[in-house]
C-alpha positions as CSV (number, residue, x, y, z in Angstrom):
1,X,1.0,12.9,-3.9
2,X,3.4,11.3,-1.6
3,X,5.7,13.7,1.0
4,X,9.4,13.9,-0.2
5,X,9.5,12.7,3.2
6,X,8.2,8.9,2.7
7,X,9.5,8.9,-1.1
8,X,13.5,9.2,0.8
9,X,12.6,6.4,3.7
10,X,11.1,4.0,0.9
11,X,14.4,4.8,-1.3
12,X,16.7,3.9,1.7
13,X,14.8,0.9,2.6
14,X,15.4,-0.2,-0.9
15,X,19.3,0.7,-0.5
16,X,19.3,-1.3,3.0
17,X,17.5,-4.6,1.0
18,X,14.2,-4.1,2.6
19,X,11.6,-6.2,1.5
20,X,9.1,-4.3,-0.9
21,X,6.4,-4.5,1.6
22,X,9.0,-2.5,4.2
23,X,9.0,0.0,1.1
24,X,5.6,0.0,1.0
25,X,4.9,0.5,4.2
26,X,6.0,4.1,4.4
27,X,3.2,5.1,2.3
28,X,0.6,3.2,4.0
29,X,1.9,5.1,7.3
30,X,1.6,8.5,5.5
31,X,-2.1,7.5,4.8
32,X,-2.8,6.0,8.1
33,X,-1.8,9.8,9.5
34,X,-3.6,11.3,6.7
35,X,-6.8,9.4,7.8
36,X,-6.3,10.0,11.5
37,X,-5.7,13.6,10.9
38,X,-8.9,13.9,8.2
39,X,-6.6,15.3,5.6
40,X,-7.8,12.5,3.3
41,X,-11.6,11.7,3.5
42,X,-11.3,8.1,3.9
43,X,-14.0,5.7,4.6
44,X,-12.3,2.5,6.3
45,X,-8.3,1.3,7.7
46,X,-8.5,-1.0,4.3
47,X,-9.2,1.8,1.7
48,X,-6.1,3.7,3.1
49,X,-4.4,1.0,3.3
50,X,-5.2,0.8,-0.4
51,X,-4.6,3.9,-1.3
52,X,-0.9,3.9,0.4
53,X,-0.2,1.0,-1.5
54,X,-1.1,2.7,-5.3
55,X,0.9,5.4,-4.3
56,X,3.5,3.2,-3.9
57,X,3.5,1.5,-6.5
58,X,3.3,5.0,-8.3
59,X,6.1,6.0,-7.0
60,X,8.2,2.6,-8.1
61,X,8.1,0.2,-5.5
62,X,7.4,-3.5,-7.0
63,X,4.5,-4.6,-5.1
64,X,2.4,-7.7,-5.9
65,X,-0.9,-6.9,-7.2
66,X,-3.1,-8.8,-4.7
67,X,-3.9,-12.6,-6.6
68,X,-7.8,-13.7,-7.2
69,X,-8.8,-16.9,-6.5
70,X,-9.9,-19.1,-9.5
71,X,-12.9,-19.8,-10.8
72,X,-13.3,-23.2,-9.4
73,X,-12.4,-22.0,-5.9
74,X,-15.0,-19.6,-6.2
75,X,-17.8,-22.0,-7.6
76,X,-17.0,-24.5,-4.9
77,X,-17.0,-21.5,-2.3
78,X,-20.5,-21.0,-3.2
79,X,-21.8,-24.1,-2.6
C-alpha cells in the first residue's frame, strides 16, 4: 500500500498539470526507498520500478500500459 505521503505529491502533481509519468514517479521513488531500505524484498531496479508503477496505477494515475511489438517485428527479429 502506497504512504499517504506519495498518494498527496501524485495528487498535487496532477493539480499542477504534471505529466502522468511525474505522477507516477512518486511511487516508483517510494519503491526505490523501499528496496534500498529492504522493506520490500525485491530482486532487481526494474521489478521495483514495476511494482511503483501498478501501484500507481492502483491508486488512479493513467499510465500507459507498456505496448508489445507485433508479430511480424518479432518474427523478423528472430531471423
Amino acid at each position: 500500500m502506497p504512504t499517504k505521503k506519495a498518494i498527496q505529491r501524485a495528487r498535487q502533481a496532477r493539480r499542477e498539470g504534471k505529466a502522468a509519468s511525474t505522477q507516477a514517479g512518486e511511487f516508483v521513488r517510494e519503491e526505490m526507498h523501499h528496496m534500498k531500505r529492504r522493506i520490500h524484498p525485491v530482486k532487481s531496479r526494474k521489478q521495483a520500478i514495476a511494482i511503483g508503477l501498478s501501484k500507481a496505477r492502483k491508486a488512479g494515475v493513467r499510465i500507459p500500459r507498456m505496448r508489445r511489438s507485433g508479430h511480424r517485428t518479432r518474427h523478423l527479429r528472430g531471423k
